[in-house]
C-alpha positions, 0 to 999 in steps of 0.5 A: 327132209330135215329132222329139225323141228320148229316151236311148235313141235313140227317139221320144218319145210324143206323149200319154205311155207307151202301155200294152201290152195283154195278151191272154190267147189261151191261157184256153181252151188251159190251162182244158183242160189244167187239166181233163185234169190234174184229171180223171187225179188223180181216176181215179188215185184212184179206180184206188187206190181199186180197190187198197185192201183193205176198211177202208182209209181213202180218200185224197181229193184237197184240195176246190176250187172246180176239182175241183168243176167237173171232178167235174160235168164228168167227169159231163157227159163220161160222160153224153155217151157221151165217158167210159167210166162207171166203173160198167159200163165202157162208154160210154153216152150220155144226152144229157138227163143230159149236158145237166142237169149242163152246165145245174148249172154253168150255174147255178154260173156264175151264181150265183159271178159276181164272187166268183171268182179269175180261175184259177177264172173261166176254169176254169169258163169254159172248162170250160164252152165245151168241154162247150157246144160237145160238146153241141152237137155231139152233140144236133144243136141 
């Protein structure tokens, strides 16, 4: 290493600038930040649903790629007893159910390889890990 130091009173690099790295730690943590705040917007929807008299145009929320992997999300979270079902407001565990919809993204992962942005990637990779992991969990496999 040279003795040489630069204007700033430091050591000059032998081979150039080293480039820092920077390591995304917090994929996992924000993939299921995002999922929470998709899947409030979608029961805020659908508890304004419930309020809107017959006849009333229903307020969607924009589609995306996101909410379309929190939707089957959601289902899979239902399915594995994590959820109440919307429809009999009870938590009922169907771990087949559960695991054919984690399987769809699955299928979805797969097929959208190298076309998606790097928020969608981790999105859906996260999303993924997290249901994975609670299949797991529950099924004992």
């Amino acid at each position: 290493m040279s003795d040489e130091l630069d204007k700033n009173g430091e050591p000059h690099p032998e081979e150039g600038p080293v480039e820092e790295k920077h390591v995304d730690t917090d994929w996992k943590e924000e993939a299921r930040r995002e999922k929470e705040r998709l899947a409030q917007e979608s029961l805020e929807g659908a508890r304004r649903a419930e309020r809107r008299g017959p006849g009333q145009p229903r307020e969607l929320p924009e589609p995306s790629f996101q909410l379309m992997v929190t939707n089957l999300a959601i289902q899979a979270l239902i399915a594995m007893g994590e959820i109440a079902n919307p429809l009999t407001r009870k938590q009922e565990r169907n771990l087949d159910q559960a695991k054919h919809t984690v399987d769809l993204l699955g299928i979805l992962e797969e097929k959208t390889k190298g076309n998606l942005t790097d928020e969608e990637k981790r999105h859906l990779d996260g999303t993924l890990y997290d249901l994975r992991t609670r299949y797991l969990g529950l099924s004992g496999s």
